[in-house]
ZATIPA-400949 format. One line per field, with one value per atom (N, C-alpha, C, CB): atom name; x, y, z. Coordinates in pm, whole numbers, plus 50000, padded with zeros to 5 digits. Glycine has a CB too. Example, Ala and Ser with C-alpha at 12.3 -4.5 7.8 and 13.67 -1.06 7.14 Angstrom:
BEGIN
atom	N/CA/C/CB/N/CA/C/CB
x	51319/51230/51320/51131/51285/51367/51290/51408
y	49431/49550/49670/49553/49775/49894/50003/49940
z	50780/50780/50780/50905/50708/50714/50787/50572
END
This chain:
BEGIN
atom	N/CA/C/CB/N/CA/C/CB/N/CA/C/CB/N/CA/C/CB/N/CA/C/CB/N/CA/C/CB/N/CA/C/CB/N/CA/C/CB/N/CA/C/CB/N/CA/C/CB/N/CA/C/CB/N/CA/C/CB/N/CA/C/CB/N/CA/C/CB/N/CA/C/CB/N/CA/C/CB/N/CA/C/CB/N/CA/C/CB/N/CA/C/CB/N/CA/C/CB/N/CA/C/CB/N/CA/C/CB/N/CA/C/CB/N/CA/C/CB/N/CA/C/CB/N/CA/C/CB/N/CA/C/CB/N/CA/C/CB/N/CA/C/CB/N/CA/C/CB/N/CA/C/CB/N/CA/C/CB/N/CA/C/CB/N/CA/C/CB/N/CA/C/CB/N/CA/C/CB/N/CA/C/CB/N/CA/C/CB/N/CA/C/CB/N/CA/C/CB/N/CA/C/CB/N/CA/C/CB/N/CA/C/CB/N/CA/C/CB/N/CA/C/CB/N/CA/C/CB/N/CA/C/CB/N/CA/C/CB/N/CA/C/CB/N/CA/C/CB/N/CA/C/CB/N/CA/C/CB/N/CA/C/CB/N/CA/C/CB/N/CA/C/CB/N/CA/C/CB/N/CA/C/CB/N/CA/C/CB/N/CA/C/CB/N/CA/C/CB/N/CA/C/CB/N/CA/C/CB/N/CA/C/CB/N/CA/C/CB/N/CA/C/CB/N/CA/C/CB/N/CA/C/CB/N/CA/C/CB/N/CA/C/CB/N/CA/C/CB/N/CA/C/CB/N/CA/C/CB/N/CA/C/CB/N/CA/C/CB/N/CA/C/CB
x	50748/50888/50916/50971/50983/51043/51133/51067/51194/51280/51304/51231/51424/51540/51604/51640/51580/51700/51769/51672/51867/51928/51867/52077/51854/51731/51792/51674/51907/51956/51938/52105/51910/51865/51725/51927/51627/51494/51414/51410/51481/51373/51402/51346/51500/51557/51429/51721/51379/51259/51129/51258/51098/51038/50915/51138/50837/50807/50811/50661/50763/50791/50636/50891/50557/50417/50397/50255/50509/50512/50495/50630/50355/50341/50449/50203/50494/50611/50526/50633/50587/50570/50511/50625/50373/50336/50313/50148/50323/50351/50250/50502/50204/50087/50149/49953/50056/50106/50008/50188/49985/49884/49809/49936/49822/49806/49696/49995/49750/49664/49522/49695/49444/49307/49294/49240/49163/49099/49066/48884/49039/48974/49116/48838/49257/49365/49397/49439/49378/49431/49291/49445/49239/49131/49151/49027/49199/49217/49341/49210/49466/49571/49521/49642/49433/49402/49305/49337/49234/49185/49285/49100/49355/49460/49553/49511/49591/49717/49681/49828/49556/49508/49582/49490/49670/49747/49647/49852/49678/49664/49658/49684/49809/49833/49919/49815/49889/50032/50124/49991/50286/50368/50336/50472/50282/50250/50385/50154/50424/50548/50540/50681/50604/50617/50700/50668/50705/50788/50880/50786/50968/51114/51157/51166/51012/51038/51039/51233/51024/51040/50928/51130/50903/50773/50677/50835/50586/50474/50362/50403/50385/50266/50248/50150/50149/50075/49982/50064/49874/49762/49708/49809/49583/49519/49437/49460/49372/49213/49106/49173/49135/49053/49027/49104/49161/49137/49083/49275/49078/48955/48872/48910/48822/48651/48616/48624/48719/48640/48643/48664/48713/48716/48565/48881/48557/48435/48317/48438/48310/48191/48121/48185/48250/48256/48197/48380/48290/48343/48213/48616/48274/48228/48329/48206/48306/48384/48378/48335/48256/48224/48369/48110/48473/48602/48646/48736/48666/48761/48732/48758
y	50607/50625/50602/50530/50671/50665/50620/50759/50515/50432/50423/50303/50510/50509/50431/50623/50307/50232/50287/50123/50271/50283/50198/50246/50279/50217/50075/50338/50027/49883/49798/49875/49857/49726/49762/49725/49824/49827/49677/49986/49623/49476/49396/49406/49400/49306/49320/49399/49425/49427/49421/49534/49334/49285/49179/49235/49168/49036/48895/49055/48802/48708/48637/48570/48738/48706/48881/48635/48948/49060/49019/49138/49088/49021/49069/49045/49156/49206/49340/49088/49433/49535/49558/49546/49611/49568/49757/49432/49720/49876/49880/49902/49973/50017/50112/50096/50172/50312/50363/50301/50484/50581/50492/50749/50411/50391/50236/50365/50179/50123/50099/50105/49957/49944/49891/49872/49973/49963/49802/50098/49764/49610/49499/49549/49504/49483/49532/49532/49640/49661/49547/49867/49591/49458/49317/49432/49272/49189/49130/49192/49212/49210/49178/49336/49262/49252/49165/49403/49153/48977/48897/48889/48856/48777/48794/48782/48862/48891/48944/48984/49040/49086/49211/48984/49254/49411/49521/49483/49599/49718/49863/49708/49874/49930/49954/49981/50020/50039/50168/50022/50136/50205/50266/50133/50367/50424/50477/50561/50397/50474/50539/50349/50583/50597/50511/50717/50563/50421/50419/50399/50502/50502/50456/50618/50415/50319/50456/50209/50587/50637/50692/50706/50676/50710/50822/50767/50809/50895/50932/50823/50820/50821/50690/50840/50705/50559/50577/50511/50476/50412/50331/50311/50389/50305/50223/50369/50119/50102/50181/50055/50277/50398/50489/50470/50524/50614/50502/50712/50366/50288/50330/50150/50280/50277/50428/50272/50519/50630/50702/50721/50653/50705/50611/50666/50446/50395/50416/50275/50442/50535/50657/50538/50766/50906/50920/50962/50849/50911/50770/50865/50623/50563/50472/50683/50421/50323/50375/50172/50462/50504/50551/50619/50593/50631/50531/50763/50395/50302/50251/50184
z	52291/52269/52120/52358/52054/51913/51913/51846/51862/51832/51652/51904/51640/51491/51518/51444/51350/51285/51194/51227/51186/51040/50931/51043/50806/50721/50651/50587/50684/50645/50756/50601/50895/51004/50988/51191/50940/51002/50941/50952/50865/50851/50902/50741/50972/51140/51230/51253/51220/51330/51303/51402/51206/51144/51245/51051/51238/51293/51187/51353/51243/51122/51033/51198/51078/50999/50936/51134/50877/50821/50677/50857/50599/50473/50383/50412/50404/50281/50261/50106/50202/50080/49996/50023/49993/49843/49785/49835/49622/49543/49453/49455/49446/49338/49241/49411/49171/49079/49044/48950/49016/49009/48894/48972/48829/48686/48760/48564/48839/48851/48869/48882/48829/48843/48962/48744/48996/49203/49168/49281/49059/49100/49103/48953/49054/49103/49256/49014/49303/49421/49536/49444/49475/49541/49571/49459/49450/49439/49534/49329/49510/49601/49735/49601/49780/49980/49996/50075/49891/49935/49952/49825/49864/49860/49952/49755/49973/50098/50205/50066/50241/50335/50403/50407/50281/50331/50359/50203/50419/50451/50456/50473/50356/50265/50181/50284/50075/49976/49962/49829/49919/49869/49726/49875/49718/49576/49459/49613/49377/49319/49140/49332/49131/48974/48862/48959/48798/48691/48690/48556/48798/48827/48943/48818/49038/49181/49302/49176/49238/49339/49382/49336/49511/49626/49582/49781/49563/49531/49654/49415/49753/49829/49916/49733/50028/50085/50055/50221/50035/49966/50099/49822/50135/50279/50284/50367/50358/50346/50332/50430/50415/50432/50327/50524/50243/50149/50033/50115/50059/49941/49962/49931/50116/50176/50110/50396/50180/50128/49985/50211/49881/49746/49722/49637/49758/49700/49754/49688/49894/49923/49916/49990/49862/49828/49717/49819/49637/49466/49376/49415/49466/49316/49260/49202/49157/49113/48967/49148/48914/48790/48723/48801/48774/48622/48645/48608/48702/48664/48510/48770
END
């Protein structure tokens, strides 16, 4: 079942071990975003630009698989 909030109640439904939000930017370094999910243990990120507005989600998955694919070699 799909269930719509209005986007000013949706953090009412929150649970209360919800880590928060976290934002990256294209610009960032993979060994920062690393660092972040050790530390907090997110999942994934809000990707934005330098004006805050949405670019993208950022997964575990699309890590595992850029660092198992690609490499770490252009950071």
């Amino acid at each position: 079942m799909l269930v719509l909030f209005p986007t000013s109640n949706w953090i009412l439904t929150l649970s209360q071990d919800f880590p928060g939000i976290y934002t990256c930017s294209m610009h960032d370094q993979l060994s920062t975003i690393y660092d972040t999910i050790r530390r907090s243990r997110v999942h994934r990120f809000i990707i934005i630009d330098e004006n805050s507005h949405l670019e993208g989600v950022l997964t575990l998955s699309d890590i595992l698989e850029y660092t198992l694919l690609e490499g770490e070699e252009n950071e």
